[in-house]
C-alpha positions as CSV (number, residue, x, y, z in Angstrom):
1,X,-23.4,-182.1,84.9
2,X,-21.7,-178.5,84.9
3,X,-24.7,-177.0,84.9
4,X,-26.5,-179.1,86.9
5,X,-24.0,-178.3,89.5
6,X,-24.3,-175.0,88.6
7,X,-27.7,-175.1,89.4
8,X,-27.6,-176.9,92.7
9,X,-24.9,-174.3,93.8
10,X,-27.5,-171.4,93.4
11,X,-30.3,-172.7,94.6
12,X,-27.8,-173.5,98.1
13,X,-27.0,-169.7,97.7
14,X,-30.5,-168.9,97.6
15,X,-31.6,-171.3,100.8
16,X,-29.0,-169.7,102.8
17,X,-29.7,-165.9,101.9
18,X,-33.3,-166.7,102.9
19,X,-32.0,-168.3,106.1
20,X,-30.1,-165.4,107.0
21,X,-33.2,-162.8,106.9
22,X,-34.9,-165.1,108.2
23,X,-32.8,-165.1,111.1
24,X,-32.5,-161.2,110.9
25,X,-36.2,-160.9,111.3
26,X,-36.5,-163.1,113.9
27,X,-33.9,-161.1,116.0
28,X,-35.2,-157.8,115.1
29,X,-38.9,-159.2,116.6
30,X,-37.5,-160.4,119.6
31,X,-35.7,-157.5,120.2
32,X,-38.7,-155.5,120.0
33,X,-40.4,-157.9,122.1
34,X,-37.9,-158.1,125.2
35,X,-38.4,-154.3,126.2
36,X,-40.5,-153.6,129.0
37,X,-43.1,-151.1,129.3
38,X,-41.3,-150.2,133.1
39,X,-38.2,-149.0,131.3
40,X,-37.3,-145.5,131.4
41,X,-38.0,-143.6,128.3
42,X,-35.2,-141.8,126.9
43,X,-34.5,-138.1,126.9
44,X,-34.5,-138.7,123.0
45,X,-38.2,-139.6,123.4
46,X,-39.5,-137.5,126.2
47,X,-40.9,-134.6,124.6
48,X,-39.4,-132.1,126.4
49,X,-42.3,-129.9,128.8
50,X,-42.5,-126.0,128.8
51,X,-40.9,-124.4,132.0
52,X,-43.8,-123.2,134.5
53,X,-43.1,-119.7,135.8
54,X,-43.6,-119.3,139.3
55,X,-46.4,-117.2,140.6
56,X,-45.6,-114.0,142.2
57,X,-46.4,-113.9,145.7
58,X,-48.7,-110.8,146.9
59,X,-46.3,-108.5,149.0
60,X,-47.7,-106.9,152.1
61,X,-47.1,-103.3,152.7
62,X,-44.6,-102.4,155.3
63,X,-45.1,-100.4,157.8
64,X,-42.4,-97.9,156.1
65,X,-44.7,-98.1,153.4
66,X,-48.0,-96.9,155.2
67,X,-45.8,-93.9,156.0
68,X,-44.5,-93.1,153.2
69,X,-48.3,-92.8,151.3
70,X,-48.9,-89.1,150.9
71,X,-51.2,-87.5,152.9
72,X,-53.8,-85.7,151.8
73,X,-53.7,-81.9,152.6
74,X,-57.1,-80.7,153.8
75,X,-57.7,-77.0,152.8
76,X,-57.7,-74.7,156.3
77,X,-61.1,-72.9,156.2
78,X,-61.3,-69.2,156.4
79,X,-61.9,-67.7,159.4
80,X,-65.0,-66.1,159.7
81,X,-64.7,-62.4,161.4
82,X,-67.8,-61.5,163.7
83,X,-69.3,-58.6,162.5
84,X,-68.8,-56.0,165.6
85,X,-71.9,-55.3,167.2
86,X,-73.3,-51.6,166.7
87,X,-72.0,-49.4,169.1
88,X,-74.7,-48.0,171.6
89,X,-74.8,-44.3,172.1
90,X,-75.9,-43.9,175.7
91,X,-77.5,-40.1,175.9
92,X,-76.3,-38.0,178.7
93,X,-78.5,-35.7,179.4
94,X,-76.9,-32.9,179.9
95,X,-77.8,-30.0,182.8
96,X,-78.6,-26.8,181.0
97,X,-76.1,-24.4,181.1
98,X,-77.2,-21.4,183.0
99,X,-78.1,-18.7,181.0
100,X,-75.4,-15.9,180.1
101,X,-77.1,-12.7,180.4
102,X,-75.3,-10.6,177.9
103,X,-74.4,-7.3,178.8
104,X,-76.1,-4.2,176.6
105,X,-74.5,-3.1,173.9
106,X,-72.8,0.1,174.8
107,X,-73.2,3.2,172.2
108,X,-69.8,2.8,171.4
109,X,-69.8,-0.6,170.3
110,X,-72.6,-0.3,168.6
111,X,-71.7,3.1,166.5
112,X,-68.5,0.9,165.9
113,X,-70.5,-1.9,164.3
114,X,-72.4,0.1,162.0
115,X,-69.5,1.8,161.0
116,X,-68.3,-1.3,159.5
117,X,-71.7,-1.7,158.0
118,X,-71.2,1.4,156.3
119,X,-67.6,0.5,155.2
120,X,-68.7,-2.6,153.5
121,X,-71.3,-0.2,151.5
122,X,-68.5,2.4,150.6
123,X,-66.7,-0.6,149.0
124,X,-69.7,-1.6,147.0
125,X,-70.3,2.1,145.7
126,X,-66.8,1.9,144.9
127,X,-66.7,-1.2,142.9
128,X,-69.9,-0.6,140.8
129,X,-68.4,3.5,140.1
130,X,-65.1,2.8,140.2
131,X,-64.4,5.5,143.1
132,X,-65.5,6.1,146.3
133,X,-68.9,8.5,147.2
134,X,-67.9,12.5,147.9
135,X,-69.2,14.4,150.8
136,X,-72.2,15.2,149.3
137,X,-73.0,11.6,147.9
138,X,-72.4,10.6,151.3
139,X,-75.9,12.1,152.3
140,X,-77.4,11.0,149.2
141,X,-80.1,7.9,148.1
142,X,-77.3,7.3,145.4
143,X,-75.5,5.9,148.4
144,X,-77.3,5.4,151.4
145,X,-79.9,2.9,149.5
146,X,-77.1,0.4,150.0
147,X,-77.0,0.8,153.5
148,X,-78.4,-1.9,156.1
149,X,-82.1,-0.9,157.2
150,X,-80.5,-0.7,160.7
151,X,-78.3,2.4,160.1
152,X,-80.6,5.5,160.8
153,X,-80.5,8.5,158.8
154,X,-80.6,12.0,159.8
155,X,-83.3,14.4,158.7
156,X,-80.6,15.9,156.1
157,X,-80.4,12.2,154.8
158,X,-76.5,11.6,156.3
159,X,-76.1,8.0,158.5
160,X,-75.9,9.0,162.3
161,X,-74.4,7.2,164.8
162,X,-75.6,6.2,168.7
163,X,-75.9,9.7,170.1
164,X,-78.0,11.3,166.7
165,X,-74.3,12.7,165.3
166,X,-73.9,13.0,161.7
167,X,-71.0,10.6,160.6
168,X,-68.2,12.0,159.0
169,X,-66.4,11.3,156.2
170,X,-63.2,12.8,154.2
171,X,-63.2,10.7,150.6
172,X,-59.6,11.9,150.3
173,X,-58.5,10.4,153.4
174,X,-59.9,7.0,152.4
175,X,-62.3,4.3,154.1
176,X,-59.9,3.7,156.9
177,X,-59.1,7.6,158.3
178,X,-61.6,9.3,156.3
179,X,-64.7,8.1,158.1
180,X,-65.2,9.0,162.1
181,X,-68.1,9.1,164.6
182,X,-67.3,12.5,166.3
183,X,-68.6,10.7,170.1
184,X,-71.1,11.9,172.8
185,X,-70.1,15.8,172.8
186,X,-70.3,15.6,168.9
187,X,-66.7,17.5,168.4
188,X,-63.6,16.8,167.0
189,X,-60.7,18.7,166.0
190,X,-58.6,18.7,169.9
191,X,-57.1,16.4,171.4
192,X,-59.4,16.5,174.5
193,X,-62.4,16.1,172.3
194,X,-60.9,13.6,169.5
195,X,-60.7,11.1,172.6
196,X,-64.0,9.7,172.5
197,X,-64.2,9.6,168.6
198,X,-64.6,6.4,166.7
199,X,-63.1,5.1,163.7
């Protein structure tokens, strides 16, 4: 009897554990069931979505902006210098100047120009012997084939002056005082005649 009891007891047990999940299943189905599709998922089981960055809006230039761009510098051209135009020589002619008759050549001036003629020689003898010609010399081709063609020479072979006078000359008085043209009358040695004498 005890363990029929026993028996009955457990099997009891047994019915009302397999009532009881029944039961729990059955609520666990109907809770599932009763939720409507409409209902607001959670923020559990949204999956949360990825922040969307604005795009940047294109800026227009300012005005302040259009000034401020740098201008560009064009380079300043070289000015260009005309070449000057060639200067035209305008020809004048000129009148011909009237003729200036010269006046003769007086015997004075001229004995005086060949006396330096002559000097000019005495030099050259001088340079080439080392002294000046003697009195003799003075007469001689030694010294009067340096002369200018122009100076005449006397029949004795001594250099004359305008009027057909020998020339004197002193070596020890020098070119300058030693070497005279005695003048028209052809003496010296006064006062009165020494006047017209050239030197």
């Amino acid at each position: 009897m005890r363990n029929a009891r026993l028996t009955g007891l457990s099997t009891i047990q047994t019915v009302v554990l397999i009532v009881i999940v029944v039961i729990v299943v059955v609520v666990i189905i109907r809770a599932g069931m009763s939720k409507k599709p409409s209902d607001p998922i959670t923020a559990v089981d949204r999956p949360t979505p990825a922040p969307v960055e604005p795009k940047p809006e294109p800026v227009e230039p300012t005005p302040l902006q259009e000034e401020q761009a740098p201008e560009v510098t064009k380079p300043t051209p070289t000015p260009v210098k005309p070449k000057p135009e060639p200067i035209r020589v305008v020809e004048v002619e000129k009148e011909p100047e009237p003729e200036v008759e010269e006046e003769p050549e007086t015997p004075q001036q001229r004995t005086s120009r060949q006396m330096k003629t002559i000097r000019f020689a005495m030099l050259d003898f001088q340079r080439e012997r080392g002294r000046l010609p003697s009195e003799e010399e003075f007469g001689q081709p030694i010294f009067t084939d340096l002369l200018d063609p122009e100076i005449e020479i006397s029949d004795d072979g001594f250099p004359v002056d305008s009027w057909g006078n020998p020339l004197k000359f002193n070596p020890r008085m020098g070119v300058a005082f030693g070497f005279l043209s005695t003048g028209p009358d052809g003496l010296s040695g006064t006062k009165e005649n020494d006047r017209d004498n050239v030197r």
